[in-house]
ZAVEXLO-574239 format. One record per residue (C-alpha): y, z negated, x negated; residue in three letters. Coordinates in steps of 0.5 Angstrom, whole numbers, plus 500, padded with zeros to 3 digits. Layout:
BEGIN
YZXALA ...
***
This chain:
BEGIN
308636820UNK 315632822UNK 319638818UNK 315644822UNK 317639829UNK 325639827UNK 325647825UNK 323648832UNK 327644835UNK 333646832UNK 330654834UNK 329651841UNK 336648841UNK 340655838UNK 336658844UNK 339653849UNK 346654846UNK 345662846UNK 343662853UNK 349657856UNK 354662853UNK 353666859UNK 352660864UNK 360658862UNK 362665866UNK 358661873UNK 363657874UNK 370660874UNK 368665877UNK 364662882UNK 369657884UNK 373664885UNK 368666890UNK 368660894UNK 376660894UNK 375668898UNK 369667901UNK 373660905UNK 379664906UNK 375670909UNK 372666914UNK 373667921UNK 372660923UNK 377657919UNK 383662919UNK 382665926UNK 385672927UNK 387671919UNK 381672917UNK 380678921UNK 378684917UNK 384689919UNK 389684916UNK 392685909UNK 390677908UNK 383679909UNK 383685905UNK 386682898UNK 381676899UNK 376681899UNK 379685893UNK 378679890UNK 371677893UNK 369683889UNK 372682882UNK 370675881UNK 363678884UNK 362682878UNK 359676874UNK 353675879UNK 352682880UNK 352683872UNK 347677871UNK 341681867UNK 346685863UNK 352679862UNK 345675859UNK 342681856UNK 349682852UNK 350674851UNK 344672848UNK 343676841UNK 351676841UNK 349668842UNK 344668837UNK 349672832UNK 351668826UNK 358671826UNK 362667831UNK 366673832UNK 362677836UNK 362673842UNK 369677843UNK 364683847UNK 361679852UNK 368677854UNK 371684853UNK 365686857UNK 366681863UNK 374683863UNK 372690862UNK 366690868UNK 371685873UNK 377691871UNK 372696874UNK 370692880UNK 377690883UNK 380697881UNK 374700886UNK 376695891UNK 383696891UNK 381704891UNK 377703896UNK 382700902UNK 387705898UNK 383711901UNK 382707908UNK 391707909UNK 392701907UNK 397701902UNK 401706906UNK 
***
């Protein structure tokens, strides 16, 4: 019995470490989003922050970018569980090669976003 409980738990403790792996991009990015969201604000900043500025439209583009982890959560974690679970370690280079793939294409959207508004002429 005591042999079946222990198998189990390291089953139990394999998943847990599977599904922390995702959970590690949560808080750099997520200190990112506070960061622009702070520096967006109008009530701390005044007429900085206004949404014609240059200084808000930069926030913005990385508002976005660091947004990509949370608004790719299922496939971030549908992704990192099975690389997770793998026996290589190699293979967790996707998950990172996909957030950095994913982040490119979201700040490169925004960027393209604000250059067919005028805002690089």
């Amino acid at each position: 019995m005591s042999e079946k409980k222990s198998t189990l738990m390291q089953k139990v403790q394999r998943f847990g470490g599977a599904m922390f792996t995702p959970v590690l991009f949560f808080a750099v990015f997520g200190i990112i989003v506070g960061f622009a969201t702070l520096f967006k604000n109008n009530l701390v900043f005044g007429s900085l922050a206004d949404p014609e500025t240059t200084w808000y439209k930069v926030w913005d583009i990385i508002y976005n970018g660091a947004n990509t982890v949370f608004k790719q959560m299922p496939l971030i974690f549908a992704i990192g569980l099975p690389v997770s679970l793998a026996k290589k370690q190699q293979a967790r280079a996707c998950l990172e090669i996909f957030v950095i793939y994913a982040t490119f294409l979201y700040l490169t959207s925004s960027i393209l976003q604000y250059w067919g508004a005028g805002f690089w002429c």
